[in-house]
C-alpha positions in Angstrom: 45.6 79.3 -37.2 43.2 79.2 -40.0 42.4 75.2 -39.4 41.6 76.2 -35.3 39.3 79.2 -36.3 37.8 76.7 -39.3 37.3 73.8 -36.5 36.0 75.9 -34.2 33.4 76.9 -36.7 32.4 74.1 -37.1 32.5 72.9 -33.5 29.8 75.2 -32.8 27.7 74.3 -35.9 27.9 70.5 -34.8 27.1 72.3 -31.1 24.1 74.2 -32.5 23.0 70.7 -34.2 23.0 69.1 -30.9 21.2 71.6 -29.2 18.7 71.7 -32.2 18.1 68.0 -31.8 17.6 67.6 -27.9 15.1 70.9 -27.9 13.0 68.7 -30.8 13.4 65.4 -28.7 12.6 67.2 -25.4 9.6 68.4 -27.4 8.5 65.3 -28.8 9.1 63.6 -24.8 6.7 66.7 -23.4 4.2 66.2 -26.0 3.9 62.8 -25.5 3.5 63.0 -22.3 0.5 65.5 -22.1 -1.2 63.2 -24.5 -0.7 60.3 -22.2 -1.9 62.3 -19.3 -5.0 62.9 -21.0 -5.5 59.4 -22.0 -9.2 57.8 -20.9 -9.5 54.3 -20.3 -12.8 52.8 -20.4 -13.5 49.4 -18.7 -17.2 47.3 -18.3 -17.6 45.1 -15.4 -19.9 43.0 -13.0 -20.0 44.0 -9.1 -21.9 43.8 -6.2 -24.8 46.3 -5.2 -23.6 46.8 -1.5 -26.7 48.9 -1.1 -28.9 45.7 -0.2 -27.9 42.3 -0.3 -25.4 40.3 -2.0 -27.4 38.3 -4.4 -27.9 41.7 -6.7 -25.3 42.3 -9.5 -24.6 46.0 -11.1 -23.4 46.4 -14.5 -20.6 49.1 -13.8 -18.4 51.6 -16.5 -15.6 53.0 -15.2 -12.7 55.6 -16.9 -9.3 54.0 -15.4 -7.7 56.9 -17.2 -5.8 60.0 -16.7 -8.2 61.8 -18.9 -12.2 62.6 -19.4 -13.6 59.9 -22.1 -16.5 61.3 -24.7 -19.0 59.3 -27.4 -18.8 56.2 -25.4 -20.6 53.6 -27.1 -21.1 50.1 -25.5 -22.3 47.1 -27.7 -23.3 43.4 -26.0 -22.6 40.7 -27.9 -25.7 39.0 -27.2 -28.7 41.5 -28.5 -31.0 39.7 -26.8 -30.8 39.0 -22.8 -33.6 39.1 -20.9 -33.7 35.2 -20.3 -30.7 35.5 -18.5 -31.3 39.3 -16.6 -34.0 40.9 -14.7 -32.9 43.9 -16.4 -31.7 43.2 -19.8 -28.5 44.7 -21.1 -29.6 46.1 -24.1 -31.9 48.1 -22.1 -29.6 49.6 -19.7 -29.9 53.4 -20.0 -26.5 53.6 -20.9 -25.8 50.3 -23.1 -28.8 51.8 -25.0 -28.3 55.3 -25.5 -24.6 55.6 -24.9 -22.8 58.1 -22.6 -21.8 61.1 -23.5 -18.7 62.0 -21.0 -16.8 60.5 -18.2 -14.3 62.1 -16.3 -11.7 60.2 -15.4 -12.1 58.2 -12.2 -15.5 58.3 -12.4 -18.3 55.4 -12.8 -21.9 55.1 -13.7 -23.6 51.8 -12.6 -27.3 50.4 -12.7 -29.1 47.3 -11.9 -28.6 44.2 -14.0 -30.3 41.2 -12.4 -30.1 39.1 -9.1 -28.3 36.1 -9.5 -31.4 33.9 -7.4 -32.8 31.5 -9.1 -30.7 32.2 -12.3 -27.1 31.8 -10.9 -26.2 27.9 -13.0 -27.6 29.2 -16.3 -25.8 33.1 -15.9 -22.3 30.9 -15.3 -22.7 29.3 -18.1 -23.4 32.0 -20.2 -20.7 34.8 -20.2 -21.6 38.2 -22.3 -19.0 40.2 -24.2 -19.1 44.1 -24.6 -17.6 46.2 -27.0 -16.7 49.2 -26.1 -15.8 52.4 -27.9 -15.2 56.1 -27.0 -13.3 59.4 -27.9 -10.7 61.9 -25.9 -11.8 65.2 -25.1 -9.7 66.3 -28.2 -12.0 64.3 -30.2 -9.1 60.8 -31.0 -10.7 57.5 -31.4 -9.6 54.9 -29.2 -9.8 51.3 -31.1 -12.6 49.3 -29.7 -11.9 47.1 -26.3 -13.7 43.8 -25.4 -14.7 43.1 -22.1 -16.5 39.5 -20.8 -19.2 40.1 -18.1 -18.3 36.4 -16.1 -20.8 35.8 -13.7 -17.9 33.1 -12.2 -16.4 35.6 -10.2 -19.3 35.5 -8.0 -19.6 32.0 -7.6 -18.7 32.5 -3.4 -21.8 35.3 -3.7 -24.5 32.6 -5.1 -24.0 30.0 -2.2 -23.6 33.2 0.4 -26.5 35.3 -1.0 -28.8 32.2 -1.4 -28.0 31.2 2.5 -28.8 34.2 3.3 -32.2 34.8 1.7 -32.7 31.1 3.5 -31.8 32.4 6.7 -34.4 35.7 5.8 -37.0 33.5 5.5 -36.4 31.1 8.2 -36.6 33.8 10.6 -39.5 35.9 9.0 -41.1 32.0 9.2 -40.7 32.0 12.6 -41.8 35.5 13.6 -44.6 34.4 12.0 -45.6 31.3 13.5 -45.1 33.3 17.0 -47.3 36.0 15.7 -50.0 33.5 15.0 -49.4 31.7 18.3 -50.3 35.4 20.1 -53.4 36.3 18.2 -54.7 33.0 18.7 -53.6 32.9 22.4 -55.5 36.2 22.7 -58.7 35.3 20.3 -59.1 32.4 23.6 -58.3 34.9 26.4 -61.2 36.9 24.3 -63.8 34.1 24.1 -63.2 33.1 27.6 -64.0 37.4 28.8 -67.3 36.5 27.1 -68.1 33.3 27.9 -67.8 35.5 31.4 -69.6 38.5 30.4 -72.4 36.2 29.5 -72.6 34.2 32.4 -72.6 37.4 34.8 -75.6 38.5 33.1 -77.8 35.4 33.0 
């Protein structure tokens, strides 16, 4: 009787162990997982501005994250850009300055350069950013490295360039058709006078 009562005992301390030790691990899992759904994730890339034609490039930030990013700081790897940009990087509002929060899913772009006239030597010459930046609880994420590769946009240098081609074709012609009118009318003018003249002699 005594040995039951005494393993019982200790049956529900082992019991009282065990529930001890899944409340901490469910704790630890719950914890972890509101930090991870407050996680930002900051990325730097190239795209297209859609807003005119296809031969202009936007330097774009974006959080991929599942939480609002603070103190992001961006730093090219090249401080000097301008031969390569019509906008240089280093003078980007915020490459310069920094940005001081982006909620997640959200993106700031601005005007790099336009890749006419530029396109062979902008290939050839990729640009690393580092890129650094906080939580809204203040944690430092280490610093990320992202390479702004104007090779991705090798299909939009042929395309854009064709295109501006085309523009200028037709503006050429519309032209040329233009001229053809005001000189076609300049003769119907000349002749009204020649006219006018002779009527009055």
């Amino acid at each position: 009787m005594n040995f039951l009562k005494s393993l019982l005992s200790h049956g529900n301390l082992i019991a009282a162990i065990i529930n001890i030790g899944l409340v901490a691990w469910y704790t630890f899992l719950t914890h972890k997982m509101l930090r991870n759904s407050n996680k930002p994730h900051i990325v730097v890339r190239l795209d297209i501005n859609n807003t005119h034609t296809d031969s202009l490039i936007n330097t774009v930030v974006e959080n991929i994250g599942t939480g609002p990013a603070k103190d992001i700081k961006i730093i090219p790897s090249c401080s000097d850009t301008k031969k390569l940009f019509d906008l240089p990087l280093e003078k980007i509002g915020f490459i310069k300055h920094g940005i001081e929060y982006l909620a997640n899913g959200q993106t700031k772009e601005s005007f790099l350069t336009s890749i006419i006239g530029k396109f062979e030597k902008q290939k050839k010459t990729p640009i690393s950013v580092q890129v650094t930046y906080k939580d809204s609880a203040g944690k430092s994420y280490p610093s990320e490295t992202f390479t702004l590769d104007f090779y991705e946009f090798d299909w939009v240098g042929t395309t854009g360039l064709k295109t501006t081609a085309g523009h200028l074709h037709t503006i050429s012609q519309t032209l040329s058709e233009t001229l053809k009118q005001v000189s076609a009318i300049s003769e119907i003018r000349n002749e009204l006078e020649t006219l006018n003249r002779a009527s009055t002699i």
